[in-house]
C-alpha positions in Angstrom: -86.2 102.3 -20.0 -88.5 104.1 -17.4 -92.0 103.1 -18.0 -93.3 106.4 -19.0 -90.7 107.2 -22.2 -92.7 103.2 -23.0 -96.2 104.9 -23.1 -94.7 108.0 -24.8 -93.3 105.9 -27.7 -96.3 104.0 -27.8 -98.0 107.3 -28.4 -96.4 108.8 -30.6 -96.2 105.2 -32.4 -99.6 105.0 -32.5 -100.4 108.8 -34.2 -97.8 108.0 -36.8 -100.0 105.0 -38.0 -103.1 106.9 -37.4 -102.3 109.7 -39.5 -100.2 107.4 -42.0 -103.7 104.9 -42.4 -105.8 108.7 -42.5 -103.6 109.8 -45.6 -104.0 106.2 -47.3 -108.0 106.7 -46.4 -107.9 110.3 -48.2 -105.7 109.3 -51.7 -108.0 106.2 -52.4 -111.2 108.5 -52.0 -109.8 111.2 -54.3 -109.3 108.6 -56.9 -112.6 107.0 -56.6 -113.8 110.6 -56.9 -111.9 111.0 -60.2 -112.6 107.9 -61.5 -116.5 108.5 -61.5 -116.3 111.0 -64.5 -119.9 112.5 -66.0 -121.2 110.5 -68.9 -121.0 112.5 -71.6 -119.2 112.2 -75.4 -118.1 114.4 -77.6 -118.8 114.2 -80.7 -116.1 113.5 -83.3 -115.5 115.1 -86.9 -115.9 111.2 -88.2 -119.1 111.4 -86.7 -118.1 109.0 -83.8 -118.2 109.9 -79.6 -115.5 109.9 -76.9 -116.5 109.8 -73.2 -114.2 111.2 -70.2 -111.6 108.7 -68.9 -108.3 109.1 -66.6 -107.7 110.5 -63.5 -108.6 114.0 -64.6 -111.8 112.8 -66.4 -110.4 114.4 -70.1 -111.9 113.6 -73.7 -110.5 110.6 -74.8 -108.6 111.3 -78.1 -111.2 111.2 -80.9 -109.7 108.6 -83.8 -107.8 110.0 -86.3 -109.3 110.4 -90.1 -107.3 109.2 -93.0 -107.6 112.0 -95.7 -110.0 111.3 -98.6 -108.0 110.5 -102.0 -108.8 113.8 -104.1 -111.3 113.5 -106.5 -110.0 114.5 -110.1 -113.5 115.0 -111.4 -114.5 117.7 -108.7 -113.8 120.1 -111.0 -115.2 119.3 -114.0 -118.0 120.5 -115.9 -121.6 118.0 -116.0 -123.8 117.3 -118.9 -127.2 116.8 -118.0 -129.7 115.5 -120.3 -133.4 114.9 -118.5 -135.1 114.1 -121.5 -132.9 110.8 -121.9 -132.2 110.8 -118.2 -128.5 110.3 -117.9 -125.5 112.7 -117.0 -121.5 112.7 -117.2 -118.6 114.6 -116.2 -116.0 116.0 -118.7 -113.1 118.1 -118.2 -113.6 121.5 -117.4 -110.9 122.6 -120.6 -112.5 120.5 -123.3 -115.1 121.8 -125.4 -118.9 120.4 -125.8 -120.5 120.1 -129.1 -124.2 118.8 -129.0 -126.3 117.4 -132.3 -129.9 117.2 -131.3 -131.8 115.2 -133.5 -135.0 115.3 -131.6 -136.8 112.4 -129.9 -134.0 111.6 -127.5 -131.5 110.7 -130.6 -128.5 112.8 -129.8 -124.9 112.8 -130.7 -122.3 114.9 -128.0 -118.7 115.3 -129.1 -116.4 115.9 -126.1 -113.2 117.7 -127.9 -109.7 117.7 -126.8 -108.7 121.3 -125.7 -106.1 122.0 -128.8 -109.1 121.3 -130.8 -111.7 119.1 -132.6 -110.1 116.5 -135.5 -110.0 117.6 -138.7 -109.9 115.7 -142.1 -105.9 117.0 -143.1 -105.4 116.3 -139.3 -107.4 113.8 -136.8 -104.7 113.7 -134.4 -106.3 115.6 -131.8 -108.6 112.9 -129.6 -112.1 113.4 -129.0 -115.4 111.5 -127.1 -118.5 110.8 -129.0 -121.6 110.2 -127.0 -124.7 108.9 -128.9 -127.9 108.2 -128.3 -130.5 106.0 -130.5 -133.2 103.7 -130.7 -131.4 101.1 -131.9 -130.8 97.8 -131.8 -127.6 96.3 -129.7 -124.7 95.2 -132.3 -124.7 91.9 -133.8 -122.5 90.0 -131.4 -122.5 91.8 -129.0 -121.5 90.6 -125.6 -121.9 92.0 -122.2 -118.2 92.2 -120.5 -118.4 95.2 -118.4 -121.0 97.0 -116.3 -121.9 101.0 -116.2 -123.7 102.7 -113.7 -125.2 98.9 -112.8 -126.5 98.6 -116.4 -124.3 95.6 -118.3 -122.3 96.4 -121.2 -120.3 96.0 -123.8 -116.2 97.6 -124.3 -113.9 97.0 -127.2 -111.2 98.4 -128.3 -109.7 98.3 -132.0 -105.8 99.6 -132.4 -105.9 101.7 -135.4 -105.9 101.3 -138.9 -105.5 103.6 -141.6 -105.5 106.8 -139.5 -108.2 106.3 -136.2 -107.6 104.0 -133.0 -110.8 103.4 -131.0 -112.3 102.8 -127.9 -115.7 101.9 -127.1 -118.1 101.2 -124.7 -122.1 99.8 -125.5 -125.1 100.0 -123.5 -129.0 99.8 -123.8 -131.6 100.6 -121.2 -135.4 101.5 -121.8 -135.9 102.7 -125.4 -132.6 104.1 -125.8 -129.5 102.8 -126.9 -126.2 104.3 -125.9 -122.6 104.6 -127.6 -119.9 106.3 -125.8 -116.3 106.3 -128.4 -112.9 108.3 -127.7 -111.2 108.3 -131.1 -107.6 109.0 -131.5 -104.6 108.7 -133.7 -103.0 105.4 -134.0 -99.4 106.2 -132.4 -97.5 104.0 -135.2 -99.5 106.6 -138.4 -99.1 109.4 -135.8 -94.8 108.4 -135.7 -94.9 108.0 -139.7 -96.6 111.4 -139.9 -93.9 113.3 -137.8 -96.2 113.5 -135.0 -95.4 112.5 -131.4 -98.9 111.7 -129.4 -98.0 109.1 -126.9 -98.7 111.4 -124.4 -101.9 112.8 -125.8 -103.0 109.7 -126.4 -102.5 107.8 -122.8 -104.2 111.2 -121.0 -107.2 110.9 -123.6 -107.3 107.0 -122.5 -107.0 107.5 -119.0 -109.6 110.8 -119.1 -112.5 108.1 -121.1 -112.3 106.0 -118.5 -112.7 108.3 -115.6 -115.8 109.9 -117.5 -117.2 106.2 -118.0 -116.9 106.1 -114.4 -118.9 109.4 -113.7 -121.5 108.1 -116.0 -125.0 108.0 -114.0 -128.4 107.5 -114.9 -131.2 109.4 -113.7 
């Protein structure tokens, strides 16, 4: 081989690198480019931020919210009292009957929506809310909390006509009884009269008003 094809090859060797090591140089100072993304977030419907990342500086993905459990109370009517101080939720479709007696004594029958009992038939459930200046019962014994005031629930299965549940309370002056009375399901069966169903929704509804109870 003649000396000058050599210096050719060479050459042409030599660009080859050159513009193979210029190419190299070029891709690793686009991506140091990209990598230096602005510093700022976006702000997140949870309330959280996301800054740019990648090669094309994009929002990171903000986190994903797990829905709320729906609220079965939301909506239901309130009953306010701000002479007492104390509210609860009911359902929107049962009816409110209120007995003022003055001087914060007070009794509040929360009725079924088929109706309030009656003395030929007490089937239908209702809540009784009263207030007094009592004394606690005798016995009584704190087993549950409401609204971060102790208390005490009992239940009694019936009887002659009337199951019961109850809860019992006391803070400042005034003491507070909050009942759901319903038909026994054994007198309601002797009577012809199938409540098993009435009687588990009135149950379950008590306690989810118990639950909305609040002091002011």
């Amino acid at each position: 081989m003649q000396k000058g094809n050599v210096l050719v090859f060479v050459l042409i060797g030599t660009l080859v690198l050159a513009a193979a090591l210029g190419g190299y140089y070029l891709r690793t100072s686009q991506d140091s480019t990209q990598k230096a993304c602005t510093m700022e977030a976006k702000i997140c419907p949870d309330g959280s931020g996301v800054g740019r990342t990648g090669p094309n500086c994009e929002f990171s993905p903000c986190p994903s919210i797990s829905p709320s459990p729906s609220d079965e109370t939301a909506n239901w009517k309130i009953y306010t009292n701000n002479i007492i101080g104390f509210s609860i939720k009911y359902p929107e479709n049962w009816g409110l009957e209120i007995t003022d007696y003055h001087d914060g004594i007070i009794s509040i029958e929360i009725n079924h929506p088929d109706g309030p009992p009656t003395a030929s038939y007490g089937a239908i459930p209702y809540i009784n809310i009263r207030t007094s200046k009592e004394d606690l019962s005798f016995g009584y014994k704190n087993n549950t909390v409401i609204d971060g005031v102790s208390a005490f629930r009992r239940s009694e299965p019936g009887g002659i006509q009337m199951a019961f549940e109850g809860i019992e309370f006391k803070k400042g002056d005034y003491k507070f009884d909050i009942n759901l009375q319903y038909e026994d399901d054994q007198i309601a069966k002797q009577g012809g009269r199938e409540l098993g169903i009435y009687n588990q929704q009135a149950v379950s509804i008590y306690n989810t008003m118990l639950s909305t109870f609040k002091f002011q």
